[in-house]
Biopython code that builds the backbone (N, CA, C, O; Angstrom):
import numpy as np
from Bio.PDB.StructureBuilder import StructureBuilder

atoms = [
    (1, "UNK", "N", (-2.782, 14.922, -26.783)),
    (1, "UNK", "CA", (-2.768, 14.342, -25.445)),
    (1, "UNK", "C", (-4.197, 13.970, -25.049)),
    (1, "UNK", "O", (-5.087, 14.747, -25.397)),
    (2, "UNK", "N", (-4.456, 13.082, -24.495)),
    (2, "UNK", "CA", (-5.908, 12.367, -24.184)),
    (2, "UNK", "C", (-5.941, 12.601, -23.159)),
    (2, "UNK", "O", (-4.980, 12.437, -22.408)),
    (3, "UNK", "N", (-7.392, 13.192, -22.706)),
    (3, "UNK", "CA", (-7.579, 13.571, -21.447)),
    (3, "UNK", "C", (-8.556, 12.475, -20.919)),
    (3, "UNK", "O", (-9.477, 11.924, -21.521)),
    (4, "UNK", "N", (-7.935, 12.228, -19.103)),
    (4, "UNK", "CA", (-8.108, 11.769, -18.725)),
    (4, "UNK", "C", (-9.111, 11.327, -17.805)),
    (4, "UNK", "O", (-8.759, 11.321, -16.626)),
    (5, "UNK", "N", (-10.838, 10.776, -18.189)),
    (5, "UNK", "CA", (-11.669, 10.859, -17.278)),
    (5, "UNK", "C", (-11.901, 10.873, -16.050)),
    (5, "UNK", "O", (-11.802, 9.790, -15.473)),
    (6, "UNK", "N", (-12.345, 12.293, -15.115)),
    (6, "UNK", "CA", (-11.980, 12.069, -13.818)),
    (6, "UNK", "C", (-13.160, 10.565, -13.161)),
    (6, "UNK", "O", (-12.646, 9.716, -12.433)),
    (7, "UNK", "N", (-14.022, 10.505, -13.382)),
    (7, "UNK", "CA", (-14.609, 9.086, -12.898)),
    (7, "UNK", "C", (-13.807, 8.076, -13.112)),
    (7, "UNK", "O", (-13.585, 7.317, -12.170)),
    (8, "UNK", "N", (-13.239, 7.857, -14.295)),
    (8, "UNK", "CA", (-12.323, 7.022, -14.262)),
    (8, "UNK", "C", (-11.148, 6.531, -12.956)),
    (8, "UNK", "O", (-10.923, 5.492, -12.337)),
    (9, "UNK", "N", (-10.580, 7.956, -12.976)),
    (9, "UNK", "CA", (-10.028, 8.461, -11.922)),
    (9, "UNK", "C", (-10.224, 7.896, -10.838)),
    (9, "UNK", "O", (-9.388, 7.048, -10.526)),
    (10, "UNK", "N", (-11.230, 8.118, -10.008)),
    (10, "UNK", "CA", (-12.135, 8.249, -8.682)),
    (10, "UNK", "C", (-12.175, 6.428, -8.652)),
    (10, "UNK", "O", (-11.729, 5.757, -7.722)),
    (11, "UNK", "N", (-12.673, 6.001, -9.619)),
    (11, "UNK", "CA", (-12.679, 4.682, -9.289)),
    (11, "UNK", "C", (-11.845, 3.816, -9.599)),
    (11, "UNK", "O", (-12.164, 2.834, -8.929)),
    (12, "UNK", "N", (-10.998, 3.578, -10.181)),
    (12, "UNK", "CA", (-9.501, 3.396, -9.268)),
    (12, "UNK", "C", (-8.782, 3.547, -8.224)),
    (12, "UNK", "O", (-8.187, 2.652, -7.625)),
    (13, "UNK", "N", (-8.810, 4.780, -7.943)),
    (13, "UNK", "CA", (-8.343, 5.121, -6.720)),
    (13, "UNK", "C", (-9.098, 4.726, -5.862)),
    (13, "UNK", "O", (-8.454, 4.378, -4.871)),
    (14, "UNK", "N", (-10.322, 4.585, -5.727)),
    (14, "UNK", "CA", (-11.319, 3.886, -4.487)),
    (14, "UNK", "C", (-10.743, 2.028, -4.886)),
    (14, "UNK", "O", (-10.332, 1.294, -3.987)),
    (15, "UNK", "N", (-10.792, 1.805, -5.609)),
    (15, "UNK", "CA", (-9.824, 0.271, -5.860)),
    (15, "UNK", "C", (-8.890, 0.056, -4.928)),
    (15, "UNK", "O", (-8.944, -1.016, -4.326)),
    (16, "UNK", "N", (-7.954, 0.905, -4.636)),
    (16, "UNK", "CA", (-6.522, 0.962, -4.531)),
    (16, "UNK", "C", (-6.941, 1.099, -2.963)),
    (16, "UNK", "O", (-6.265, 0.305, -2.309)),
    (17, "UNK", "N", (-7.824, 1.838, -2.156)),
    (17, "UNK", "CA", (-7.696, 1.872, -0.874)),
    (17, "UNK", "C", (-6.589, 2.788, -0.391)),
    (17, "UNK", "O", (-6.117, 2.054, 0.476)),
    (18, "UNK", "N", (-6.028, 3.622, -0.365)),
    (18, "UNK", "CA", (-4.710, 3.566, -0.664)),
    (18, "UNK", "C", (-4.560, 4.530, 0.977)),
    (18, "UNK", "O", (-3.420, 4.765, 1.378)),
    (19, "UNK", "N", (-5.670, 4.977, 1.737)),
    (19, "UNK", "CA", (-5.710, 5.727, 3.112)),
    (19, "UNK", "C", (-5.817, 4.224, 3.847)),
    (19, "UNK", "O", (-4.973, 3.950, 4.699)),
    (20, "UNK", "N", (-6.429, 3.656, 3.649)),
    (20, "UNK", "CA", (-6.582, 2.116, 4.404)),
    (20, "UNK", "C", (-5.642, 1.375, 4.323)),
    (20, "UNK", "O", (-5.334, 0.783, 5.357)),
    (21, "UNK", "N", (-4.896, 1.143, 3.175)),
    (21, "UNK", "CA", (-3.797, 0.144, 3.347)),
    (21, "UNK", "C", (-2.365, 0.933, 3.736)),
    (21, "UNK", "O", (-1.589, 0.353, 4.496)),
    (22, "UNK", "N", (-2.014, 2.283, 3.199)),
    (22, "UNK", "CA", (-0.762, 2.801, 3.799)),
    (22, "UNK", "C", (-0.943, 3.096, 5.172)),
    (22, "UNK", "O", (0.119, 3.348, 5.741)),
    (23, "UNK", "N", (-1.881, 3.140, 5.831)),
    (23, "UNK", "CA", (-2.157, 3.553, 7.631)),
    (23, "UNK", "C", (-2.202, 1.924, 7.878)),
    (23, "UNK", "O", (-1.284, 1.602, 8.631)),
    (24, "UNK", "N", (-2.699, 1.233, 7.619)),
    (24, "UNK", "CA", (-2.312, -0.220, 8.184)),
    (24, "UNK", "C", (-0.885, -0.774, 7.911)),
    (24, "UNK", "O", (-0.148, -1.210, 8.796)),
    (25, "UNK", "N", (-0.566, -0.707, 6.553)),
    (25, "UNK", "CA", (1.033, -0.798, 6.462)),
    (25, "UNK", "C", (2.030, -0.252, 7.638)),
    (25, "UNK", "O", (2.753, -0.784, 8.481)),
    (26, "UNK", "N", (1.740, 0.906, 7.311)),
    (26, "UNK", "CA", (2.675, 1.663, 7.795)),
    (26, "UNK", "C", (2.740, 1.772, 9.364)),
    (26, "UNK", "O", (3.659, 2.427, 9.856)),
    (27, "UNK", "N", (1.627, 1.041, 10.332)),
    (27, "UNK", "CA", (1.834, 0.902, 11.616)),
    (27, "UNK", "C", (2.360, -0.785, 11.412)),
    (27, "UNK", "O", (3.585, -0.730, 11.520)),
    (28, "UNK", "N", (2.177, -1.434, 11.302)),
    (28, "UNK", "CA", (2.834, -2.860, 10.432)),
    (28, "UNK", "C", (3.624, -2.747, 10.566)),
    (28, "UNK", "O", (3.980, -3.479, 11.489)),
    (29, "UNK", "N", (4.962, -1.756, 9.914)),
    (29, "UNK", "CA", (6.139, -1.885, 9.235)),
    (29, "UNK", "C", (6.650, -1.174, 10.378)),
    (29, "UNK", "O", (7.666, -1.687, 10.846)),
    (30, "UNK", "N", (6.223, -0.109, 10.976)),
    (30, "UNK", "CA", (6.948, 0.870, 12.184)),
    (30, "UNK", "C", (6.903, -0.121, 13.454)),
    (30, "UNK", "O", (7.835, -0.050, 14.254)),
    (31, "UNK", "N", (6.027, -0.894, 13.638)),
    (31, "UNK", "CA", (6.203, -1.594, 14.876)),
    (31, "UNK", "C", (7.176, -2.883, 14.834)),
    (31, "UNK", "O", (7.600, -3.526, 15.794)),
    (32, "UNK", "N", (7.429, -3.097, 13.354)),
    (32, "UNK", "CA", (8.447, -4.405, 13.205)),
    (32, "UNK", "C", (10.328, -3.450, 12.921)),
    (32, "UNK", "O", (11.475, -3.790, 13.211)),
    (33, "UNK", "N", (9.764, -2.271, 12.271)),
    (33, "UNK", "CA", (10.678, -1.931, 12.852)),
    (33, "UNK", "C", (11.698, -1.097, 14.085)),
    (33, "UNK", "O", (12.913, -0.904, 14.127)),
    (34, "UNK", "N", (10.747, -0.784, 14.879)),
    (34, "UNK", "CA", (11.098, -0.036, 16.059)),
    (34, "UNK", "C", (12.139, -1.014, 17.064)),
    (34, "UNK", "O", (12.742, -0.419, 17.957)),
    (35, "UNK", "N", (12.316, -2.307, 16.935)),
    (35, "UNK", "CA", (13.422, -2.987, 17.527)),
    (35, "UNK", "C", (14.486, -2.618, 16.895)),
    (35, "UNK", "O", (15.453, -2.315, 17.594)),
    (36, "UNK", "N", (14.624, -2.532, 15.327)),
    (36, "UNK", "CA", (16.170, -2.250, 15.127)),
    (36, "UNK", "C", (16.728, -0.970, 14.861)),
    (36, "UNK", "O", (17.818, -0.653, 14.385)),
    (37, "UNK", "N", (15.050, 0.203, 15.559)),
    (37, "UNK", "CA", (16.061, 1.211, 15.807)),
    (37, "UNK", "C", (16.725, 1.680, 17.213)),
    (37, "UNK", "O", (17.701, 2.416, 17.356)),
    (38, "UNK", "N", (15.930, 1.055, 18.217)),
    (38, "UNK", "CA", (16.294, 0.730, 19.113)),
    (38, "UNK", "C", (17.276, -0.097, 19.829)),
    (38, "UNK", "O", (17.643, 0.183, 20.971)),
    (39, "UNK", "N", (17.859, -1.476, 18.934)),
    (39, "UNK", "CA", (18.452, -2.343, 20.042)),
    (39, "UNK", "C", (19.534, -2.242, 18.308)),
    (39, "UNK", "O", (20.062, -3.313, 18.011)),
    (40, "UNK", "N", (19.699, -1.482, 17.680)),
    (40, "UNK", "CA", (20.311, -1.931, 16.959)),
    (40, "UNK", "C", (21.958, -0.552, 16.329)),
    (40, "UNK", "O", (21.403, 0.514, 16.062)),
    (41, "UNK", "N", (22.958, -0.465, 16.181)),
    (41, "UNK", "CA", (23.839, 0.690, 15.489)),
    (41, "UNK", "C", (22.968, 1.040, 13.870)),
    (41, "UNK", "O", (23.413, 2.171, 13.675)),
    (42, "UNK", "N", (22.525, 0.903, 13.293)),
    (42, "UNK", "CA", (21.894, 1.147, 11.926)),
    (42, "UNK", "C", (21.319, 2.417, 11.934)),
    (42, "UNK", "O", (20.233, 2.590, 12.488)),
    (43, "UNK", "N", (22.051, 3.534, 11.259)),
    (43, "UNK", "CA", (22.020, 4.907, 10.552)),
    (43, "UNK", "C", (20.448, 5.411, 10.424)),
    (43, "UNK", "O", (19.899, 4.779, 9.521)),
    (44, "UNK", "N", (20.002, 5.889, 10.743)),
    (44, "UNK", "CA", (18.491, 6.462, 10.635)),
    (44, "UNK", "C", (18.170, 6.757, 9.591)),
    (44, "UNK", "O", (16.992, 6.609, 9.265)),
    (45, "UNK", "N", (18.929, 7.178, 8.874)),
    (45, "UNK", "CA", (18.982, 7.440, 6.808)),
    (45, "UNK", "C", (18.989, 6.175, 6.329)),
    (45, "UNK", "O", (18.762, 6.024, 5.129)),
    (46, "UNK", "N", (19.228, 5.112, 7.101)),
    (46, "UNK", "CA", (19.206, 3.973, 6.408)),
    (46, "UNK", "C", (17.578, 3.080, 7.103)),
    (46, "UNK", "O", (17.216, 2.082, 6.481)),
    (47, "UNK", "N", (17.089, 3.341, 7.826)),
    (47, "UNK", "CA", (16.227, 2.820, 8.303)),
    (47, "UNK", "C", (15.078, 3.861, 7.474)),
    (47, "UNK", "O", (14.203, 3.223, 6.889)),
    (48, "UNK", "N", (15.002, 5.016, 7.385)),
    (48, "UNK", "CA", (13.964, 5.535, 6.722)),
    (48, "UNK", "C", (14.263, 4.934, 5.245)),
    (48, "UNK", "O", (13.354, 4.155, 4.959)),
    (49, "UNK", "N", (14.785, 4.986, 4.684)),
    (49, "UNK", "CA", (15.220, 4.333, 3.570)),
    (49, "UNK", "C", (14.696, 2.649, 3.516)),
    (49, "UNK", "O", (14.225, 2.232, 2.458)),
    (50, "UNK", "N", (14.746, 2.249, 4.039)),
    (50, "UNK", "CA", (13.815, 0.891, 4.582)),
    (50, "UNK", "C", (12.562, 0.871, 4.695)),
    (50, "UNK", "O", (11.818, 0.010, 4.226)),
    (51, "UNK", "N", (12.181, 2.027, 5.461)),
    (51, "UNK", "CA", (10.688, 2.183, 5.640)),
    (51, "UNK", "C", (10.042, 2.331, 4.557)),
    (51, "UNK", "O", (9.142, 1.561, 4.220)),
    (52, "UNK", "N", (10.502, 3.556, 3.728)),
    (52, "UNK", "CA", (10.203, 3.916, 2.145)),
    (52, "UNK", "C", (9.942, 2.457, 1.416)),
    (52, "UNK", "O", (8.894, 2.201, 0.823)),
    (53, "UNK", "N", (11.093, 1.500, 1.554)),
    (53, "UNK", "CA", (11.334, 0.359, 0.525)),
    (53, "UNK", "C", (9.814, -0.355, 0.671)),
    (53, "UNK", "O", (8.974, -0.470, -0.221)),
    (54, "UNK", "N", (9.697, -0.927, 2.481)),
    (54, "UNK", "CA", (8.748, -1.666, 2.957)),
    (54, "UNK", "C", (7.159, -0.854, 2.407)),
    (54, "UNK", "O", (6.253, -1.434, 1.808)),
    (55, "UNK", "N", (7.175, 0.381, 2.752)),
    (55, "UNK", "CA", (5.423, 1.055, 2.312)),
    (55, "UNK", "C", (5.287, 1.214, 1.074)),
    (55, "UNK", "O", (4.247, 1.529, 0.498)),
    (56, "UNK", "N", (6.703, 0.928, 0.430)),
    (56, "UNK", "CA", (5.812, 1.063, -1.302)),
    (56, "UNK", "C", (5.727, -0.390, -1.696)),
    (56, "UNK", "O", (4.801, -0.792, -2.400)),
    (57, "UNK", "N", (6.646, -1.153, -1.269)),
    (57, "UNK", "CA", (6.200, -2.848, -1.499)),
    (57, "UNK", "C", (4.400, -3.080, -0.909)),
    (57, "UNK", "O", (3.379, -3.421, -1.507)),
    (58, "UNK", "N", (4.663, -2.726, 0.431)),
    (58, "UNK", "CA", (3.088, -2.988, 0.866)),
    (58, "UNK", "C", (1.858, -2.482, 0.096)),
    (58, "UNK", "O", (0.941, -3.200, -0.302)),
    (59, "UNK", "N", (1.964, -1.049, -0.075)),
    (59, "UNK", "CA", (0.937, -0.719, -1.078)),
    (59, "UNK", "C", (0.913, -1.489, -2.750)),
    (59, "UNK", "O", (-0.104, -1.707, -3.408)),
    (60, "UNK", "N", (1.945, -1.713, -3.044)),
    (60, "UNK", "CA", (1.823, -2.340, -4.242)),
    (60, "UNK", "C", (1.286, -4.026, -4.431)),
    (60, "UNK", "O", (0.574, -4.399, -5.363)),
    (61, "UNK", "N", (1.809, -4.920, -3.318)),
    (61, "UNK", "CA", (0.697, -5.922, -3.129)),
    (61, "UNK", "C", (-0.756, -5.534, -1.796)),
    (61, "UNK", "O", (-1.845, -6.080, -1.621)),
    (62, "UNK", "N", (-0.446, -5.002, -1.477)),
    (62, "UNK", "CA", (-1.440, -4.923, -0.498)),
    (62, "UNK", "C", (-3.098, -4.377, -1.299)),
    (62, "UNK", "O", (-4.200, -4.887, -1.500)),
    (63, "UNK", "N", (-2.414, -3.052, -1.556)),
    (63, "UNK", "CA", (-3.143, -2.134, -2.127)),
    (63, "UNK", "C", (-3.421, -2.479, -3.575)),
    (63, "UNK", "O", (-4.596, -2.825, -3.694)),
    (64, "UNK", "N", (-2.752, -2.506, -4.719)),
    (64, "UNK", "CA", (-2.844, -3.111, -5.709)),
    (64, "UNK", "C", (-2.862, -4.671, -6.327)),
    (64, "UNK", "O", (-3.754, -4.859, -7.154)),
    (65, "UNK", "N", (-2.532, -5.104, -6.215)),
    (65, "UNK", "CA", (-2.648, -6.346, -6.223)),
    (65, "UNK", "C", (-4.018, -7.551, -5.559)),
    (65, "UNK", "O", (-4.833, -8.203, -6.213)),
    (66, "UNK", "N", (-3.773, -7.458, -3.706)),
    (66, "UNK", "CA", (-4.605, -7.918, -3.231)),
    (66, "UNK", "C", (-6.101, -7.476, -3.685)),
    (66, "UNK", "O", (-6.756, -8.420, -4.127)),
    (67, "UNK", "N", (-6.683, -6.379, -3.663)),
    (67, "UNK", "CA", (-7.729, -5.647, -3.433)),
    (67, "UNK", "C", (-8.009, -5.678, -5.314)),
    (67, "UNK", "O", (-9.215, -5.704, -5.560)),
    (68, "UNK", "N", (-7.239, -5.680, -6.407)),
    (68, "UNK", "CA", (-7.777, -5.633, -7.756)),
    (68, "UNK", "C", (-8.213, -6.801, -7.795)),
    (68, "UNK", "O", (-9.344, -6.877, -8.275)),
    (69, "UNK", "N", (-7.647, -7.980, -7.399)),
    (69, "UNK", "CA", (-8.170, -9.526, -7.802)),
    (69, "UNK", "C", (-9.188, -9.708, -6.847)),
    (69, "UNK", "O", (-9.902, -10.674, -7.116)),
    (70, "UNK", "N", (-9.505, -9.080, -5.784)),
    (70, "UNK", "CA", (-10.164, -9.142, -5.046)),
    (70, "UNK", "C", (-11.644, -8.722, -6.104)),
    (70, "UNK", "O", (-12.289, -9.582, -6.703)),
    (71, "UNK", "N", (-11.836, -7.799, -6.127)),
    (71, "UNK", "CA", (-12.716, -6.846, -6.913)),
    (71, "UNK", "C", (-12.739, -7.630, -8.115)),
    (71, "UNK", "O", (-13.736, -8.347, -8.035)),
    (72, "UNK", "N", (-12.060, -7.870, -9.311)),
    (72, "UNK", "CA", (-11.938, -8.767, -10.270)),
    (72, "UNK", "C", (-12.748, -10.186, -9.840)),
    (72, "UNK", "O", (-13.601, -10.574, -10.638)),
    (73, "UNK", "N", (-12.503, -11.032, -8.531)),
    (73, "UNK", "CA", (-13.008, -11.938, -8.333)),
    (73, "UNK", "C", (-14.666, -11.762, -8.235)),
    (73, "UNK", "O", (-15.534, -12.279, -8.940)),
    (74, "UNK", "N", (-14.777, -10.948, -7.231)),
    (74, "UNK", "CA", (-16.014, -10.756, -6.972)),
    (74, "UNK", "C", (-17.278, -10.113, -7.929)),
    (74, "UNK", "O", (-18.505, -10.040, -7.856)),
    (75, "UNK", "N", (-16.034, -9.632, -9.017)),
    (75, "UNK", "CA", (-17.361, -9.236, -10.244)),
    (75, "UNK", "C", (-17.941, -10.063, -11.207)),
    (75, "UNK", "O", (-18.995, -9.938, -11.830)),
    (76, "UNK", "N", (-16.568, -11.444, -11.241)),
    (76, "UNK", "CA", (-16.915, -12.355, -12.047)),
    (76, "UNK", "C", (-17.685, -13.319, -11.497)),
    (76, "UNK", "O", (-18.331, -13.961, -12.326)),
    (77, "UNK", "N", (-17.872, -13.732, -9.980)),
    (77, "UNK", "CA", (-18.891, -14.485, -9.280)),
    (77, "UNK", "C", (-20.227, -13.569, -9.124)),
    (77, "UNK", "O", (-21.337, -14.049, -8.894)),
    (78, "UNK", "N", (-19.990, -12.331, -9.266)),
    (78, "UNK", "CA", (-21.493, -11.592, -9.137)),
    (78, "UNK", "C", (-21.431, -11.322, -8.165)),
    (78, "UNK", "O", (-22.464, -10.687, -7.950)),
    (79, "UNK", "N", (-20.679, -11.376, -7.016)),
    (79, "UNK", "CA", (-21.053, -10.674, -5.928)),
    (79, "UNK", "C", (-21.219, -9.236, -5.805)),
    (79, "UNK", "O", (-22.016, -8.530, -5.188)),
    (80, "UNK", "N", (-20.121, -8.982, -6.660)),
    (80, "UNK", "CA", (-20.279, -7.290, -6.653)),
    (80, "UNK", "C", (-20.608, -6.585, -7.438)),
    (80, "UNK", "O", (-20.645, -5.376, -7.206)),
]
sb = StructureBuilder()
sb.init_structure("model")
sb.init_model(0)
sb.init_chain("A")
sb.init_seg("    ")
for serial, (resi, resn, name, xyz) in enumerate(atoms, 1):
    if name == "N":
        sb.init_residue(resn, " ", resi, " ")
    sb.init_atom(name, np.array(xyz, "f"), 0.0, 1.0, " ", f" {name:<3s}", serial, name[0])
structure = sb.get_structure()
């Protein structure tokens, strides 16, 4: 089993943002959805179940996606 460098580690995860983009998501996603738990019959097991769907989509382009090409871009122009 290959062990896994914690620097390695550390900087990825500083990549990923991942306290910055799930706290922005996740007020995002609660304020778009607080109308349909409010004005709407839809099961609360089914709306957390939604929420789940929406914060792991968001982190996965938000967090991964946006922010790697981001970083990728900026290393190949030299900015960073």
């Amino acid at each position: 089993m290959a062990v896994v460098n914690s620097e390695f580690i550390k900087k990825w995860s500083m990549l990923f943002r991942s306290a910055a983009v799930l706290s922005s998501s996740a007020a995002a996603i609660l304020s778009s959805m607080l109308p349909l738990l409010i004005h709407t019959d839809l099961a609360p097991g089914y709306l957390l179940l939604l929420f789940i769907l929406l914060i792991t989509a968001a982190f996965a382009v938000h967090g991964v996606l946006t922010h790697a090409f981001n970083d990728y871009t900026d290393n190949k122009s030299g900015t960073d």
